[in-house]
C-alpha positions as CSV (number, residue, x, y, z in Angstrom):
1,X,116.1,35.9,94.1
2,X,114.8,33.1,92.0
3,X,118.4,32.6,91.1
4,X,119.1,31.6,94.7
5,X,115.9,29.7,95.0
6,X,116.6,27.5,92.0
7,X,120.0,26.9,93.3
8,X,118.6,26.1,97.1
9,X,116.3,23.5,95.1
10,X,119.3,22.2,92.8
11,X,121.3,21.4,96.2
12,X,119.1,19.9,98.0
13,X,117.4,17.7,95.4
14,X,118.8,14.7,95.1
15,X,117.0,11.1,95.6
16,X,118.8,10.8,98.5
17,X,118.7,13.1,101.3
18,X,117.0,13.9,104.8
19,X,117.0,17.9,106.0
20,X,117.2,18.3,109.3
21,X,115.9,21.5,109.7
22,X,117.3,23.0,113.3
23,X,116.5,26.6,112.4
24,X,112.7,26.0,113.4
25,X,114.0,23.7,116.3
26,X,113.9,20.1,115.3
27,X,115.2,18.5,118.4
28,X,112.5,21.0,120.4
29,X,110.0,18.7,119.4
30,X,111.6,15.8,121.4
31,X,110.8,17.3,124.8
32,X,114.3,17.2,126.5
33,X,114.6,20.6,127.2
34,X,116.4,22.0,123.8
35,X,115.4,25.1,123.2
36,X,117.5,27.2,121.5
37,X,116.9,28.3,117.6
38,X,119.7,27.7,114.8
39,X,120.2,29.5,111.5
40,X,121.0,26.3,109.3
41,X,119.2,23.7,107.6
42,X,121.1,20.5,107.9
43,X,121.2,18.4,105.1
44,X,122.3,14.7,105.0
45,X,123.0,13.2,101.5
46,X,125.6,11.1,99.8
47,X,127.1,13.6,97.8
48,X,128.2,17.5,99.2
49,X,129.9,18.2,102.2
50,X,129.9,21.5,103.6
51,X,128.5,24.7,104.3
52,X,127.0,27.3,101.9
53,X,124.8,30.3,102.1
54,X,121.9,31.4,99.5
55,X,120.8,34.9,99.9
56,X,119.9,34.6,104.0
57,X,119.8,30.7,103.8
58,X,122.7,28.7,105.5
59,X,122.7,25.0,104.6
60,X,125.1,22.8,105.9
61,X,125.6,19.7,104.0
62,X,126.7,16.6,105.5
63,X,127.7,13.1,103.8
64,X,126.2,10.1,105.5
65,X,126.5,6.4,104.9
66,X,122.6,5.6,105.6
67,X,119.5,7.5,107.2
68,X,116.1,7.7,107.0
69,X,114.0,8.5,104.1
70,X,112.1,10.6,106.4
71,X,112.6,12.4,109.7
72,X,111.7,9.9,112.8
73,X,112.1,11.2,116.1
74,X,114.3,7.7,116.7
75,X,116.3,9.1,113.9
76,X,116.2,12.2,115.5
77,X,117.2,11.6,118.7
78,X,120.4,9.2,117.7
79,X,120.9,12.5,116.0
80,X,120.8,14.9,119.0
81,X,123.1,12.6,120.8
82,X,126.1,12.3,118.3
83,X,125.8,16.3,117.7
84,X,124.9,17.1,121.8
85,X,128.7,19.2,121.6
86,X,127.5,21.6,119.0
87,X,123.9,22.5,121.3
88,X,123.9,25.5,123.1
89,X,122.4,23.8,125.8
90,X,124.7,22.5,128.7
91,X,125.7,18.7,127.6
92,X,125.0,16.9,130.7
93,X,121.6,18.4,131.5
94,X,120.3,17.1,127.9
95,X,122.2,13.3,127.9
96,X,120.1,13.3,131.8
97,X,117.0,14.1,130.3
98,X,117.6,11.7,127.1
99,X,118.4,8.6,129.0
């Protein structure tokens, strides 16, 4: 187990990177009616793309140009938008409720 834990840490430890954590419900917190629970922790840097799991962890690790150095709910709402298609919830109820 500290195996896995050293290599979550090693991954997601660069200078550069934002987690967007949507397994405790990120986007809930922006009150448009997302509800639903994920089991990944997104993770924006300049480096890895992809997915991998550590022991019952799933990170998925995307490569952006710019962000934040810290989660904004500005940030975080751009970020809701460009990913609306992967939500469970029905598109056009949360893009009424955003705008």
């Amino acid at each position: 187990m500290a195996f896995l834990q050293s290599r979550a840490k090693r991954l997601t430890s660069q200078k550069s990177r934002l987690v967007r954590d949507v397994a405790r419900g990120a986007y809930n917190s922006l009150g448009v009616g997302t509800t639903q629970l994920y089991d990944k922790t997104v993770v924006y840097n300049h480096k890895r793309h992809g997915e991998s799991q550590l022991g019952n962890r799933k990170f998925a690790f995307r490569v952006k140009p710019r962000f934040p150095k810290s989660l904004t709910r500005e940030f975080l709402l751009v970020d809701l938008v460009n990913n609306v298609d992967q939500l469970a919830e029905a598109k056009d109820e949360v893009l009424r409720r955003v705008a």
